[in-house]
FIMAR-668173 format. One record per residue (C-alpha): residue in one letter; x, y, z. Coordinates in steps of 0.5 Angstrom, whole numbers, plus 500, padded with zeros to 3 digits. Example, Ala and Ser with C-alpha at 12.3 -4.5 7.8 and 13.67 -1.06 7.14 Angstrom:
# FIMAR-668173
a525491516
s527498514
This chain:
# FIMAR-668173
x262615798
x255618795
x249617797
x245612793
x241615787
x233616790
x229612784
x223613782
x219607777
x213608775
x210602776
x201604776
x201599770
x203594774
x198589778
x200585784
x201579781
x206582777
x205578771
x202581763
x205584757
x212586755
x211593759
x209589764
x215584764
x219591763
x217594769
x218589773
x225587771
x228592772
x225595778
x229587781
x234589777
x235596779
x233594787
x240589787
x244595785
x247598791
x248605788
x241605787
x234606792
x228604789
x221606790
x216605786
x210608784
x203603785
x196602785
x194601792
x190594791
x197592788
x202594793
x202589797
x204583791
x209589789
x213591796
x217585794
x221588789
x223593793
x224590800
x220596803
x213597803
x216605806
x219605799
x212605796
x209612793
x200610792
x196613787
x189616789
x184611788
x181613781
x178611776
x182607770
x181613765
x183618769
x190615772
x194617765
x192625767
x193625773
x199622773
x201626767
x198633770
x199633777
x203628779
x209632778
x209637784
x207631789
x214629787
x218634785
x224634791
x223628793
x227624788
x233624785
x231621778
x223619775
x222614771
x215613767
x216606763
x209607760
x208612755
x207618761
x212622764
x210628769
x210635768
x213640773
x218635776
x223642776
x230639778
x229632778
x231628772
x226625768
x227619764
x222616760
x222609756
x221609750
x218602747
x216604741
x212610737
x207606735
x201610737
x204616732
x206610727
x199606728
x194610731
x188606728
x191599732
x188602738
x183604741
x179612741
x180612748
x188611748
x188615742
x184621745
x188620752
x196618751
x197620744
x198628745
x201626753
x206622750
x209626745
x209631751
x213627755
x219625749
x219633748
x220633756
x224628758
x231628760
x233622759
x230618753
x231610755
x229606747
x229599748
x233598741
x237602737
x231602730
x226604736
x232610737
x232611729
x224612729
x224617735
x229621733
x226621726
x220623729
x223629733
x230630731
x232635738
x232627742
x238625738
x243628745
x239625750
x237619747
x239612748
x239604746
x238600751
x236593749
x232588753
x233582755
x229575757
x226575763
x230570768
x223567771
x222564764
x229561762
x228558770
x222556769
x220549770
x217546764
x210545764
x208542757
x200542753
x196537754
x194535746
x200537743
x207533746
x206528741
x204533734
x210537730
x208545732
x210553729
x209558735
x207566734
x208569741
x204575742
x197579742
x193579736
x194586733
x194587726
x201590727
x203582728
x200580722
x198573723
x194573717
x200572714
x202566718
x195564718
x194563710
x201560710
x199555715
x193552710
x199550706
x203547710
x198543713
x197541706
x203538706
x203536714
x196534715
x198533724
x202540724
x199545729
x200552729
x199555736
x199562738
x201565744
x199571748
x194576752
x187576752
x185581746
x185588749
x184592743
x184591734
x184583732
x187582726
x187573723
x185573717
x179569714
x183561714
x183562722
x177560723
x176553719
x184552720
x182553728
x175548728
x179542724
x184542730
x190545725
x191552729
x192553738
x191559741
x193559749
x192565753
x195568759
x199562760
x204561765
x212562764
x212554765
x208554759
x212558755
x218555756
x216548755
x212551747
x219555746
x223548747
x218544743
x216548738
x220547731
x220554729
x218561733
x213565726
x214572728
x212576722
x210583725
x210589721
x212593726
x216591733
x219596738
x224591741
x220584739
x221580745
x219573742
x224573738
x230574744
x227569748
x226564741
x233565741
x236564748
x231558749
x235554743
x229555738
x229556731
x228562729
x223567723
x222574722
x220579718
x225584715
x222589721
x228593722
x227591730
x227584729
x232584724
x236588730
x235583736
x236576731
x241578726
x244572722
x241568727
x234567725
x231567718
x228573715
x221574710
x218579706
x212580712
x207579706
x210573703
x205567704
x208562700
x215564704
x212563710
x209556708
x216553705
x220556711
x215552716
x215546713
x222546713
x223546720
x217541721
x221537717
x227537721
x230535728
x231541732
x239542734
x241541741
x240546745
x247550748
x246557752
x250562749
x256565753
x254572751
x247572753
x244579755
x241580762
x236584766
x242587770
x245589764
x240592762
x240596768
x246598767
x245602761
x239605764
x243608769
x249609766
x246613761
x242617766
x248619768
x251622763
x245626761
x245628769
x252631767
x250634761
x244638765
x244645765
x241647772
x234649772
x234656774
């Protein structure tokens, strides 16, 4: 029997109390995923404050490679620059799951998730700093990996679209929703049990749209006078987009925003909520929209191509600037009772995503002409 596979996931995003967004949530998925296959050894790569919160996922606290205590700003350069020779040798497989892939990693094979192509796609939603600092590294990265993992096939299209001498080492491995949010105990919102409510899941990006959602909510509550719209997500951290109804539709009571809430929250707002709103212009994977559909509630989305791709003829599609569209679609789920809820028996989960990762893995390892 083969020696299992020496793994290296890089986790420098990751704090220790393993909660934050979707690159978050991935990393951390897929490192339990990874651990409980015994053809793999996962170590991970950590910040220092976090390792003691992160051992846990890989059972050993031996299997986890520190970062230099740096400043914030200059971990994505020495994690792109002069990580490399650190590793080189010592694993079989690196694998950056945000944005960043070392360089001179010889014959350890590189892979490199790829969530989406936003900061080539929409430079202008995110800050000079990241700009400046991952722009031109990630690109490097694409062009360095040997493996490429896109977290749905519309993300594959645009990277290969991008640079088409991808397409041989790139491949299509959808996410899944998180096991602690589908096993979480529901914990419901004060002031919301007993009022009609939409849900938009996500940051509030201009990308997302909420503008959209937003001046489509002035009608409903037009219409529905104790109709809520709640939106859910991380504190800010980069370019805002609401719109100019947000403000009067917030200060009358007609609009919630819940940050950095707990997956006992999300799951109880998912349950109650009488349609998931996810109007995004442009979505690597689109999350939400997996877990409205996995947790039983109704489902809106743009005609993004990711979007499209994860709710196919389960959710309803609307042109992302259609206010009006937006508007009738809400008020027909608030003005109809939710069905009950029944687990799909095909529902994907995070082992499955492991699977395709390393099986592709493989095949590019096979494939590799050795470096000389």
């Amino acid at each position: 029997m083969s020696r299992p596979v020496r793994w290296l996931l890089m986790a420098g995003h990751v704090p220790s109390s393993t909660r934050g967004g979707g690159i978050v949530r991935y990393t951390v998925e897929l490192a339990r995923a990874l651990h409980r296959r015994p053809d793999v050894e996962l170590h991970l790569l950590v910040e220092p404050a976090a390792a003691d919160g992160l051992a846990d996922l890989v059972g050993d606290r031996d299997r986890l490679v520190l970062l230099p205590g740096l400043p914030g700003p200059a971990v994505p350069a020495y994690e792109r620059t002069l990580l490399g020779p650190r590793l080189r040798g010592r694993f079989d497989v690196v694998q950056g799951a945000k944005h960043l892939l070392p360089r001179g990693l010889g014959r350890t094979h590189g892979v490199l998730t790829v969530h989406d192509m936003l900061l080539v796609d929409r430079p202008q939603d995110f800050g000079p700093a990241k700009r400046t600092l991952l722009r031109l590294p990630y690109a490097g990265s694409i062009r360095g990996a040997d493996t490429l993992i896109c977290v749905s096939r519309a993300t594959r299209d645009r990277l290969t679209a991008f640079d088409g001498r991808t397409t041989a080492r790139s491949t299509a491995v959808p996410l899944a929703t998180s096991p602690t949010l589908l096993t979480a105990s529901p914990q419901a919102v004060e002031g919301l049990k007993d009022r009609p409510f939409a849900l938009v899941v996500g940051d509030t990006q201009p990308r997302k749209n909420l503008p959209t959602v937003i001046s489509a909510w002035r009608e409903v509550v037009a219409r529905q006078p104790d109709a809520v719209l709640v939106q859910v997500g991380p504190p800010p951290w980069g370019e805002e987009s609401y719109g100019p109804d947000f403000a009067p539709l917030q200060a009358a009571g007609h609009l919630r925003q819940l940050q950095g809430i707990d997956d006992g929250t999300l799951r109880w707002a998912y349950e109650n909520a009488a349609v998931v709103l996810a109007p995004s212009l442009a979505e690597g994977f689109g999350l939400p929209a997996a877990e409205a559909l996995d947790l039983g509630t109704p489902l809106v989305t743009s005609t993004d191509a990711a979007l499209v791709e994860v709710s196919g003829d389960r959710a309803e599609h609307l042109d992302a600037a259609d206010v009006h569209g937006w508007a009738a679609a809400a008020l027909a789920h608030l003005g109809r009772p939710r069905a009950p809820h029944v687990d799909p028996p095909d529902r994907r989960t995070w082992d499955d995503v492991a699977d395709g990762t390393v099986a592709a893995v493989r095949r590019d390892q096979a494939g590799r002409t050795p470096s000389t």
